[in-house]
C-alpha positions as CSV (number, residue, x, y, z in Angstrom):
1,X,9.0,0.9,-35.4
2,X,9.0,3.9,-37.7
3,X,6.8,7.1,-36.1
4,X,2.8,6.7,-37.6
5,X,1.5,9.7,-39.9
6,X,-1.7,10.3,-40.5
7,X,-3.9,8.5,-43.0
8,X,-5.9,10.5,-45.4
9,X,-9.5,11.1,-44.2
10,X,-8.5,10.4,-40.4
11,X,-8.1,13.6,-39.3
12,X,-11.6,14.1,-38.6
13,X,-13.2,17.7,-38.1
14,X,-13.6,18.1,-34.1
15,X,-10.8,15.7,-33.1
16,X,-7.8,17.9,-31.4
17,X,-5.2,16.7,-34.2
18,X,-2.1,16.5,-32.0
19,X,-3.5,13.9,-29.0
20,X,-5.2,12.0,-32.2
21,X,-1.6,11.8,-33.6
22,X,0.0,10.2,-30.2
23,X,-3.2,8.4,-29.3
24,X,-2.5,6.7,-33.0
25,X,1.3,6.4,-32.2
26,X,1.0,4.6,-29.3
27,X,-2.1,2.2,-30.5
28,X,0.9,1.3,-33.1
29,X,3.2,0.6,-30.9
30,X,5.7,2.7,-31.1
31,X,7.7,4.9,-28.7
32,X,6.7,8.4,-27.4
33,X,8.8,10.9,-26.4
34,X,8.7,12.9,-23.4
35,X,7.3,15.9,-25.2
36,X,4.2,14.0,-26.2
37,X,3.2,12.9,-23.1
38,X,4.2,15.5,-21.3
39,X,1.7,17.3,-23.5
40,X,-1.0,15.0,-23.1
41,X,-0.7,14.6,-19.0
42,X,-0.8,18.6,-19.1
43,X,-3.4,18.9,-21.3
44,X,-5.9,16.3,-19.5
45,X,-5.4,17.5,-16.1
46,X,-6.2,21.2,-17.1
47,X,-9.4,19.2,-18.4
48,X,-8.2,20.6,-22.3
49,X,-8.7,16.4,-23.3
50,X,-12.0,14.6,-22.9
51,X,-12.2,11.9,-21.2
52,X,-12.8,9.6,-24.5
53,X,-9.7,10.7,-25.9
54,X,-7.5,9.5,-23.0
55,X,-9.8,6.2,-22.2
56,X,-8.3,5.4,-25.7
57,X,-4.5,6.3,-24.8
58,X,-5.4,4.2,-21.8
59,X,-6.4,1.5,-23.5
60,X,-3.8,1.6,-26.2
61,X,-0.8,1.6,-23.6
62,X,-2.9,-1.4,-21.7
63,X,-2.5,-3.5,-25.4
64,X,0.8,-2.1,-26.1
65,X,2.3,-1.9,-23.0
66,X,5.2,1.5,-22.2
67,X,8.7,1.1,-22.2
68,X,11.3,2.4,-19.6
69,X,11.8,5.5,-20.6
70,X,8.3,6.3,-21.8
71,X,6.9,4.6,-18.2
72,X,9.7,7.6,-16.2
73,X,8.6,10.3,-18.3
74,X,4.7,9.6,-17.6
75,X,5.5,9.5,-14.0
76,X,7.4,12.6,-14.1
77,X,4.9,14.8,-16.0
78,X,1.7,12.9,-13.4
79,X,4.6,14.1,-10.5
80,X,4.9,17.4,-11.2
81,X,1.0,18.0,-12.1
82,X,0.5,19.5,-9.1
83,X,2.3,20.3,-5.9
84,X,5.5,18.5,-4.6
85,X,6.9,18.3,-1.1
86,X,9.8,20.2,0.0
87,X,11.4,18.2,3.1
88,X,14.6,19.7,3.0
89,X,13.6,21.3,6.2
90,X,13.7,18.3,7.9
91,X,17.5,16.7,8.9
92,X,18.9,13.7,7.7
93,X,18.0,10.9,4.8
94,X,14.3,11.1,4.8
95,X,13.1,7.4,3.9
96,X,9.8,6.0,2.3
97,X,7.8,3.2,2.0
98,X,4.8,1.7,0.5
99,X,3.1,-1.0,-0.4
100,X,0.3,-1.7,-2.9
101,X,-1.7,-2.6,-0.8
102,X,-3.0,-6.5,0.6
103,X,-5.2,-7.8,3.7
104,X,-3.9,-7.3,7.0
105,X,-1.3,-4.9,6.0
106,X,-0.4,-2.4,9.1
107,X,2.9,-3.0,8.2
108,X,3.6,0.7,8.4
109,X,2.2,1.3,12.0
110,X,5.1,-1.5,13.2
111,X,8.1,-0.5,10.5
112,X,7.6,3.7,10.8
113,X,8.4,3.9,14.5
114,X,11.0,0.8,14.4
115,X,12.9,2.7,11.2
116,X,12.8,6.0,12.9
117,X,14.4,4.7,16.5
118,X,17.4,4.1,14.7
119,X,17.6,7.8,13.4
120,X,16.3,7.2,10.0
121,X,13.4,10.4,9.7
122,X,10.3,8.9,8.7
123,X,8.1,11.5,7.4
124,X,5.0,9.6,5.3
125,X,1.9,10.9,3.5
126,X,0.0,7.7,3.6
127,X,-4.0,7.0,1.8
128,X,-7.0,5.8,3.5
129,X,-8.6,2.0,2.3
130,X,-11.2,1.2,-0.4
131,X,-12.4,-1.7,-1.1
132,X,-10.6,-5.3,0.3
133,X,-7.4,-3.4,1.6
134,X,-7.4,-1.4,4.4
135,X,-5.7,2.8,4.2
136,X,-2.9,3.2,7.5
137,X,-5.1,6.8,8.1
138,X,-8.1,4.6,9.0
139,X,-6.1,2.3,11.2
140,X,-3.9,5.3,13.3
141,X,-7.5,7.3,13.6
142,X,-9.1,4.2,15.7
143,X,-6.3,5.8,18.6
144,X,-8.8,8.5,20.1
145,X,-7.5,11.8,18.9
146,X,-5.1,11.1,16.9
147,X,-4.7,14.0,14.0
148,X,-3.4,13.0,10.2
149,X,-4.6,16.0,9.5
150,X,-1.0,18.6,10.4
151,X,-0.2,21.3,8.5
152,X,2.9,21.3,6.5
153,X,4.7,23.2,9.1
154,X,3.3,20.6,12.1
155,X,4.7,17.9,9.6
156,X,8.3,19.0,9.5
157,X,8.3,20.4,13.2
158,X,6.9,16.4,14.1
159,X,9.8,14.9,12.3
160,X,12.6,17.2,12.9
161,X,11.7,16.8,16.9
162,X,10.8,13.2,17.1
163,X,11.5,11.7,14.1
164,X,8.9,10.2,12.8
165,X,4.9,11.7,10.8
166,X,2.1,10.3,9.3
167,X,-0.3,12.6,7.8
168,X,-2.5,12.4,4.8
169,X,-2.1,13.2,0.6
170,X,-3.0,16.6,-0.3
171,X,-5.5,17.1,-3.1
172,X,-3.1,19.1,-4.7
173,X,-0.1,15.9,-4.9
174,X,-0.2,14.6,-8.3
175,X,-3.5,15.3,-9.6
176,X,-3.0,13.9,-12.8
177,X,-2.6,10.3,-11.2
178,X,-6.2,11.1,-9.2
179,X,-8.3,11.6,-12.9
180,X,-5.9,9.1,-14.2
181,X,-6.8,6.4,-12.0
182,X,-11.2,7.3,-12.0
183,X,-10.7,6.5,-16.0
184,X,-8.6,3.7,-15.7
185,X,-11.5,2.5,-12.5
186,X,-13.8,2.3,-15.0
187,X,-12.8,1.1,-18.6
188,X,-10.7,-1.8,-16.9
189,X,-7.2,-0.4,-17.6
190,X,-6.3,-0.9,-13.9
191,X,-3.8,-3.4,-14.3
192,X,-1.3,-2.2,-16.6
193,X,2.0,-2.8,-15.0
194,X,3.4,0.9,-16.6
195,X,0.5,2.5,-15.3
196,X,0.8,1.1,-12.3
197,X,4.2,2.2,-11.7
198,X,3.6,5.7,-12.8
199,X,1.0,6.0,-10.8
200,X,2.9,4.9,-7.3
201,X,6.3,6.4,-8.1
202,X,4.3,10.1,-9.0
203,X,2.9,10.9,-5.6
204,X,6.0,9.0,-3.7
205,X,8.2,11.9,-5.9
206,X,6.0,14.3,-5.0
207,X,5.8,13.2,-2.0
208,X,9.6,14.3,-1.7
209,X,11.5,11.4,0.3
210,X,15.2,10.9,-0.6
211,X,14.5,7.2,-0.8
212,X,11.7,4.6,-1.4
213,X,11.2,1.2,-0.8
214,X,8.5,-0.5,-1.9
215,X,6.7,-3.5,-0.8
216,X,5.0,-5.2,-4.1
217,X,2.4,-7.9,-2.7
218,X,1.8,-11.2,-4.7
219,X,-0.9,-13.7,-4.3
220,X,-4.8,-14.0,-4.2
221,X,-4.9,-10.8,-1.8
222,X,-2.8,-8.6,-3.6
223,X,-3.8,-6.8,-6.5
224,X,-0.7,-8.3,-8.5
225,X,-1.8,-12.2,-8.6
226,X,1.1,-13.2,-10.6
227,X,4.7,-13.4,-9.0
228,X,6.8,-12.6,-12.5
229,X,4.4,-9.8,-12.8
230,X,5.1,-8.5,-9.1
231,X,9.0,-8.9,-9.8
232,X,8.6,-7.0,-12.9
233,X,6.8,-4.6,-11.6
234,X,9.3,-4.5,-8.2
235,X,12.2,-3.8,-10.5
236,X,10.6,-1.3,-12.7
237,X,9.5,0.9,-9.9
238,X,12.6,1.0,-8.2
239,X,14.7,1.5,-11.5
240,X,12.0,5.1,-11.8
241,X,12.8,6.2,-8.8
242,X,16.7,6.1,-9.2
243,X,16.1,8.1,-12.7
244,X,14.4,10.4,-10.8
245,X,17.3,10.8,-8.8
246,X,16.4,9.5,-5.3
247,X,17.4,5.9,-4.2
248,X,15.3,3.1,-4.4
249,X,15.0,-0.5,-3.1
250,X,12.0,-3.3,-3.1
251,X,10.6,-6.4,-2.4
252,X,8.2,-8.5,-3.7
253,X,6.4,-10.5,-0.5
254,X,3.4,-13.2,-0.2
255,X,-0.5,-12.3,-0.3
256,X,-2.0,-15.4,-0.4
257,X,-3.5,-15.1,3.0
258,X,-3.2,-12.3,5.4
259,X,-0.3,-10.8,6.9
260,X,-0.2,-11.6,10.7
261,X,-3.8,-12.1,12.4
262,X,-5.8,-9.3,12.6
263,X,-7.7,-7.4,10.0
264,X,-9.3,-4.3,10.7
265,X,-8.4,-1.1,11.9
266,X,-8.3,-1.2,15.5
267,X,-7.3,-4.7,15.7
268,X,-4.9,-4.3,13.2
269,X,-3.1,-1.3,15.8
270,X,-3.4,-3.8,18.8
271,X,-1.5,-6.5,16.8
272,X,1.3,-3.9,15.8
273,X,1.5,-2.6,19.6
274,X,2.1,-6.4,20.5
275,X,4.8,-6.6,17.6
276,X,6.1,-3.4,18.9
277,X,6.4,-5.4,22.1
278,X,7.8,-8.1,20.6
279,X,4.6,-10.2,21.0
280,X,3.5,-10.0,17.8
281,X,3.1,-12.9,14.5
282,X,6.2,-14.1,13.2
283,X,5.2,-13.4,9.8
284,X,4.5,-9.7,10.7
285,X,7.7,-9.1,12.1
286,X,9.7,-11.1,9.4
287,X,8.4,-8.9,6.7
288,X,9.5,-5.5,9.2
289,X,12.8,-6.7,9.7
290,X,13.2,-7.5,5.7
291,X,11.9,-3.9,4.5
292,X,13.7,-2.2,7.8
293,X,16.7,-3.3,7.0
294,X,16.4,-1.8,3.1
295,X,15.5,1.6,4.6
296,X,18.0,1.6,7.6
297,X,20.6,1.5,4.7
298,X,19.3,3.7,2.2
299,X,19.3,6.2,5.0
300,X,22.9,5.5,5.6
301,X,23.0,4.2,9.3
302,X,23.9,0.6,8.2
303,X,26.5,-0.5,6.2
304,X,25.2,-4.2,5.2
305,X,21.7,-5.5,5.2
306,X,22.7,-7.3,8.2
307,X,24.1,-4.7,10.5
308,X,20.8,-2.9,9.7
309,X,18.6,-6.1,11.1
310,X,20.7,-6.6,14.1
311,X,20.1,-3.2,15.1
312,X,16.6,-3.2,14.4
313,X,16.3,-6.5,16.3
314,X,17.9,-4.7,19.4
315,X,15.2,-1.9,18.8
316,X,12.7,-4.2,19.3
317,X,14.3,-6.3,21.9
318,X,14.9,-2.9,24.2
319,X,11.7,-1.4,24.0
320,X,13.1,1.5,21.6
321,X,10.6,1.2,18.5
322,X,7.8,0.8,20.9
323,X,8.8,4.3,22.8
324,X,8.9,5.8,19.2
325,X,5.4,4.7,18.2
326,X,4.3,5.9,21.6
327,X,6.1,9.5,20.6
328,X,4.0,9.1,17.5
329,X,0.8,9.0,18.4
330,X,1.3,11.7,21.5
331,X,2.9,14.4,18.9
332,X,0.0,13.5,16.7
333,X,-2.7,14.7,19.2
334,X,-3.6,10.5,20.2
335,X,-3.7,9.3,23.9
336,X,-0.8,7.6,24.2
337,X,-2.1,5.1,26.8
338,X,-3.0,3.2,24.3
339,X,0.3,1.3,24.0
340,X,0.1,0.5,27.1
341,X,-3.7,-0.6,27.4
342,X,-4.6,-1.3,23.7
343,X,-7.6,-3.3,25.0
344,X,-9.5,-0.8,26.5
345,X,-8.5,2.4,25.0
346,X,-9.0,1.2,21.1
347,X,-13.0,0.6,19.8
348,X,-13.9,-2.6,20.5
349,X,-17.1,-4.5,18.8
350,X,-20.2,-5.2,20.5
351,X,-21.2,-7.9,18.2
352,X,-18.5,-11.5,18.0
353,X,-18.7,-14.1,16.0
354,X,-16.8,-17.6,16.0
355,X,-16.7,-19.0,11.9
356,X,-16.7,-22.8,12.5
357,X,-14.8,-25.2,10.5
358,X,-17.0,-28.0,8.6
359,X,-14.2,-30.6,8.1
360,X,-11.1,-31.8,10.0
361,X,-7.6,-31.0,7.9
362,X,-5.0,-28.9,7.4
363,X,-5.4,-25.6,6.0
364,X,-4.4,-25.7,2.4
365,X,-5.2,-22.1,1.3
366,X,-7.0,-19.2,2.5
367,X,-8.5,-16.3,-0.2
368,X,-7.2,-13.2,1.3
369,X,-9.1,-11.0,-1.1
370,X,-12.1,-12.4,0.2
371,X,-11.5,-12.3,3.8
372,X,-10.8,-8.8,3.2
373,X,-14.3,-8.0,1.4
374,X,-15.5,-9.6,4.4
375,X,-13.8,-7.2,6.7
376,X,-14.9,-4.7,4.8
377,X,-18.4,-6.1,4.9
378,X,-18.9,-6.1,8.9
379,X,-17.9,-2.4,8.7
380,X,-13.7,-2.4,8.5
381,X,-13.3,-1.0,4.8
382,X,-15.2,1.6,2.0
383,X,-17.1,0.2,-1.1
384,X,-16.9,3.8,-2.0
385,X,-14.7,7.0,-1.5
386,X,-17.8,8.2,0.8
387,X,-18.3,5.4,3.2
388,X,-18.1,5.4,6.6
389,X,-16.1,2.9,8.6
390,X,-16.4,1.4,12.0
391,X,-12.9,1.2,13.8
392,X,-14.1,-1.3,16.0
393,X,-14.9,-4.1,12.7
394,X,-13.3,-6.7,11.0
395,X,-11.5,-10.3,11.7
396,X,-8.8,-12.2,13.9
397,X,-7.6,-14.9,11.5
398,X,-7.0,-18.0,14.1
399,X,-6.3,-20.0,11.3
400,X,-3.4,-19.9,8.9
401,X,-1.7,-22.2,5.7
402,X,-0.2,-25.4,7.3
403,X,-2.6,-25.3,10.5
404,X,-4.3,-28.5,11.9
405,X,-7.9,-27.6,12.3
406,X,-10.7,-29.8,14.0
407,X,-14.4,-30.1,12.8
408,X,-16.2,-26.9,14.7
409,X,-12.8,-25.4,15.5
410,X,-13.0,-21.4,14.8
411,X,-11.3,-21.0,11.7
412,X,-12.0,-17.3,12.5
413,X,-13.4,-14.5,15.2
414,X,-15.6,-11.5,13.3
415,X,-16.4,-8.0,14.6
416,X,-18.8,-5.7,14.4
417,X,-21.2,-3.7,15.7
418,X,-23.8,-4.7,12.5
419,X,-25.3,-8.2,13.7
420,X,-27.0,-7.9,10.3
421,X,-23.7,-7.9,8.5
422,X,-22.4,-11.6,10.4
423,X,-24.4,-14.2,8.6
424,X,-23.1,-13.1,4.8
425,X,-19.8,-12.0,5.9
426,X,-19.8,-15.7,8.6
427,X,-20.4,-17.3,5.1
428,X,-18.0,-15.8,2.5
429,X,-14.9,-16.1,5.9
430,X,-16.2,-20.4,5.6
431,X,-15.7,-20.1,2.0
432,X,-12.7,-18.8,1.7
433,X,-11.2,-21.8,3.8
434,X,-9.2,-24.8,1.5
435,X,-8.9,-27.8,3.7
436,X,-7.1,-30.7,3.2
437,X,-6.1,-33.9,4.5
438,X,-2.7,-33.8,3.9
439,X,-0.3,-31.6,6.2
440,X,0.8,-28.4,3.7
441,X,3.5,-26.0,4.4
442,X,3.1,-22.4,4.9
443,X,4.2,-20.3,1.8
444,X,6.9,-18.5,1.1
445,X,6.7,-14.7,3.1
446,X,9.2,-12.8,1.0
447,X,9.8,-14.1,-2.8
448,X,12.6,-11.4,-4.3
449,X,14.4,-8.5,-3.0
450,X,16.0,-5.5,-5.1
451,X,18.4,-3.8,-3.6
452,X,21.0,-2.8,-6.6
């Protein structure tokens, strides 16, 4: 489409000329270049653009959508906003993952230490939750003392001698994606699939790993509802990270109910020690295996996707992942008793709650996102940036797709230590139960992977 000028009359006394012009370009449709939006990210996070000028970029690139190039050149200019990472400090292929995010989702605490037994450094900046998913900072602090708080020099000293870090996103990483992300909060720009990608792939380059793998959740827990647009939004992040320069792989798994049993912080690390152990939900340690085996051979210590999973099965077979996770939390300031008595060491709840099933069936669907607004209800997760948590709330899932379930059978166990909270969230857990007569299969855990 041929480059927009302005009409007569529309450059309008007060209106900064230039952001008009690609504010206009882009409502149009047409294709900006990495000078223009390198200008604009510049501009808005030195606070030179109002916020009404870029709610309108927002919105024009939500109607208009970005392409490739445009999408790697807004993620590089929201990437190098602020401070990036050095790791070259630390030895070895230094590997990444993330996810965007779903309910019941401490994949991390199980796939860190299993990655970094095989030699694979693991050094991860990682958020805390808001809202119906839960943040891996939240669910390592329920282990008494543990620090996410190192300095940059703890950091590197943690991975170089053991291997393996999880510590929390500087203020300073990508601020552009920060303001970014407030506007897009609140003038319902969220879901753009190239802002979406920008906004991941900036702080994991910042975040400096040499390779990312990222784990795109699908379903009616994840914030991507539609599998094509998971797939498309699987291959577009992985195809901006290897412009950027660093290798990339992904895959695009289920969210329609939650991942293994527990959701919650504390729960969540029990049921990733029993994983650890070998102990754990199939689904759990399908899904660690899958994404494992991506990052065993980006970092180079596999050949084949397969030699990688064998070795990782041996990890968890010998005890080797679960040793790791145990270096992990003791070089992190945690008691590292806790992997060997999870039960007593972790918060527990004083309040427990059985949610009863009215009917006799098979489960034919369970709303994850609701389960998780549940959790989040009895104490687990933040309605807002400031909120509290309680480490101690949230739900064991003793249900799943394709169970038979009896009239008054738990369909679920809830936590807390707010007996005001169990009636509403007791209500909204019942609710979120589809039960059928007929006997339904479990869905499909892992839908696409993208590994060239």
């Amino acid at each position: 489409m041929t480059e927009p000028t302005l009409a007569q009359g529309e450059n309008r006394r007060g209106v900064d000329v230039r952001v008009y012009d690609i504010i206009l370009k882009k409502r149009r449709g047409c294709e900006l270049s990495e000078e223009e939006i390198n200008l604009l990210i510049s501009r808005y996070t030195q606070g030179d653009i109002p916020d009404y000028q870029m709610s309108a970029f927002l919105m024009a690139v939500f109607f208009q959508g970005m392409s490739v190039k445009e999408t790697h050149a807004l993620t590089m200019a929201m990437a190098h906003s602020g401070e990036t990472v050095d790791l070259s400090a630390i030895h070895g292929v230094k590997v990444d993952k993330h996810s965007t995010g779903g309910v019941g989702d401490k994949t991390t605490l199980v796939l860190a230490p299993l990655v970094a037994s095989l030699g694979v450094p693991v050094a991860k900046m990682s958020g805390r939750g808001l809202g119906h998913t839960g943040g891996t900072l939240d669910k390592l602090e329920s282990i008494p003392g543990f620090r996410v708080d190192l300095s940059k020099e703890e950091f590197v000293e943690a991975v170089n001698r053991v291997g393996i870090a999880v510590v929390g996103q500087t203020a300073s990483i990508a601020p552009a994606d920060k303001k970014l992300y407030a506007l897009r909060d609140v003038t319902a720009t969220v879901d753009s699939i190239p802002l979406i990608a920008a906004s991941v792939c900036s702080k994991k380059l910042a975040c400096g790993a040499d390779a990312i793998v990222f784990d795109v959740k699908t379903g009616k827990g994840a914030f991507m509802k539609s599998q094509s647009d998971a797939e498309h939004l699987a291959e577009l992040m992985v195809d901006i990270v290897r412009q950027a320069g660093r290798r990339g792989a992904a895959l695009v798994s289920d969210m329609d109910q939650p991942l293994g049993y527990a959701v919650g912080n504390s729960l969540e690390v029990a049921e990733a020690i029993d994983t650890l152990r070998g102990e754990g939900p199939e689904d759990l340690r399908e899904l660690c295996l899958s994404l494992g085996s991506l990052m065993i051979v980006l970092g180079g210590k596999a050949k084949s996707i397969e030699e990688a999973r064998r070795n990782l099965e041996d990890s968890l077979n010998t005890g080797a992942a679960l040793d790791k996770f145990r270096d992990l939390v003791f070089t992190q300031g945690g008691n590292a008793e806790v992997v060997d008595d999870p039960e007593s060491l972790l918060p527990s709840a004083r309040c427990l709650e059985a949610v009863p099933s009215s009917m006799s069936g098979y489960i034919k669907g369970i709303n994850a996102e609701n389960i998780g607004v549940a959790s989040m209800m009895l104490g687990a997760g933040r309605r807002t940036k400031e909120d509290a948590i309680d480490p101690a709330a949230g739900i064991i899932i003793l249900k799943k797709i394709g169970d038979r379930v009896e009239q008054g059978e738990p369909l679920a166990m809830l936590h807390t230590n707010d007996w005001h909270s169990l009636e509403p969230a007791a209500k909204l857990v019942m609710s979120s139960y589809e039960i059928s007569e007929d006997k339904c299969n479990p869905p499909q855990l892992i839908y696409k992977v993208i590994e060239k």
